[in-house]
N, C-alpha and C positions, 0 to 999 in steps of 0.2 A: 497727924503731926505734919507741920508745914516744912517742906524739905528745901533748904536756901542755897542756892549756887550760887561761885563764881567763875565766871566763861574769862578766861583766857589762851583765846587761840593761839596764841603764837609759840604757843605750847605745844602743838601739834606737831609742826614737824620735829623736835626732839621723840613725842613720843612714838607718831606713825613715821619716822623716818628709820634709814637706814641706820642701825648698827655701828659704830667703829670698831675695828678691828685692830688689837693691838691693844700697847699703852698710849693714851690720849694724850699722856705726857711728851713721851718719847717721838709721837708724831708730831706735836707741834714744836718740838728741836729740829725734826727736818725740815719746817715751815721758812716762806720768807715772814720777819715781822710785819705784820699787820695789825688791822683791829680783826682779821680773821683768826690768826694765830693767839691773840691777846697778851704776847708779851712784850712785856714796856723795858726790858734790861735782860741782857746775857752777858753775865759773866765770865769768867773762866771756869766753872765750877757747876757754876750755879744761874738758874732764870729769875725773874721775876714775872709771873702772869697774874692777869684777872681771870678770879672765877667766872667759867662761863654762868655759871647755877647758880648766883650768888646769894648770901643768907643775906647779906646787908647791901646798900650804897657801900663801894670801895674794895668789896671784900677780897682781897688779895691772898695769892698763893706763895713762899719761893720753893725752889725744886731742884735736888743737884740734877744736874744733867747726868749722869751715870742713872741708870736704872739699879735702883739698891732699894730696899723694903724694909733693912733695919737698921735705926740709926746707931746702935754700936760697931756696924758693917763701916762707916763713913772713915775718910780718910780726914788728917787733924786738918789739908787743908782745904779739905771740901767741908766741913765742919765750920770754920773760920768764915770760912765765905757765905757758907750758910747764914750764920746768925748777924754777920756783919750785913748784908739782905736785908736779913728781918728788922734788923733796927734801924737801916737807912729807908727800908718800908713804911716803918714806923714813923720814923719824922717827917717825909714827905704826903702820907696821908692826914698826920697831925696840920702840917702845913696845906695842905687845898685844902679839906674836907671840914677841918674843926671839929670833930667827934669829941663827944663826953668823955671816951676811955676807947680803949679795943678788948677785943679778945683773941690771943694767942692760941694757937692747938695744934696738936699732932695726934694724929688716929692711927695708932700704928698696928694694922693687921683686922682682917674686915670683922671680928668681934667686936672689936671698940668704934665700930664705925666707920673706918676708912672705904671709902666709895672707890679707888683708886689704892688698894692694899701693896702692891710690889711695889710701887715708885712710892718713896720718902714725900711729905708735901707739910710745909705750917701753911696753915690759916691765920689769915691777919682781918680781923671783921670788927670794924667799926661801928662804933655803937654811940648812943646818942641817949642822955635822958627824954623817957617817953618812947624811944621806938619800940619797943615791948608792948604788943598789942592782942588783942582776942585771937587775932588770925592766927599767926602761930600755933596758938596752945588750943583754941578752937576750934578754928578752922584748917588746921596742919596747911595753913599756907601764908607765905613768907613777902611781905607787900615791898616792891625796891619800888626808889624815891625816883632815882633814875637810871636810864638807856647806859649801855655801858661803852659806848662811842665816846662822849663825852668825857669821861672818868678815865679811857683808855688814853686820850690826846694830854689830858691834863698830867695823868703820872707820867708818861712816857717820856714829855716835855721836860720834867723836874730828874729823872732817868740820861733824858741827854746829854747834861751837864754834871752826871755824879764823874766822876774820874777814880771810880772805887780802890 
């Protein structure tokens, strides 16, 4: 049986690299913003970042800044700010990107899948009729359309002038 690869090196250093240490989250609040940090808005409360790992083009994170794990732990106005986030996320991906729809989510506690289980995180992952392809379900590998420099300048732009 003929066995089919695909090489994507820049994968390497994620996987041969060093470790972080910590919550990935919490560290990049100490960051200055950059496209190293990847977040495009801080709130009072709450960030807005790009997944570095992203399942889609655009696929955005928000995060209270408190390291908290369970969303009944949230305060009503870390909560507020929260979802006010998500929906201002919402519309300014709707506005650059044009997706078909999103998908929302929260993985709360590493049984349901959270990669990042202590720190609270929604997913906001843009989706597109058609983007649903063999690789995925296939080949358990996730094809982005593009570089996330690009995606980071455009939201962070639309980010500069929210006055949340």
């Amino acid at each position: 049986m003929k066995e089919n690869k695909l090489w994507a090196p820049w994968r390497a250093n994620f996987i041969l690299g060093k470790k972080e240490k910590g919550c990935v989250f919490c560290n990049r609040l100490k960051m200055k913003d950059t496209i190293k940090n990847l977040i495009v808005y801080r709130g009072e409360k709450c960030i807005v970042i790009l997944n570095k790992f992203p399942y889609n083009t655009g696929h955005t994170l928000v995060i209270p800044n408190r390291h908290i794990g369970q969303i009944e732990k949230m305060t009503a106005i870390e909560s507020e700010e929260y979802f006010r986030l998500t929906q201002q996320s919402v519309k300014f991906i709707k506005k650059l990107f044009k997706p078909d729809s999103l998908n929302l989510g929260m993985n709360l506690g590493r049984a349901s899948g959270a990669g990042v289980p202590g720190h609270l995180h929604m997913h906001i992952v843009p989706r597109w009729v058609g983007d649903t392809n063999f690789m995925p379900v296939v080949g358990k590998t996730d094809v982005i359309s593009f570089p996330l420099e690009p995606i980071y300048k455009a939201l962070k732009k639309e980010f500069d002038s929210y006055n949340g």
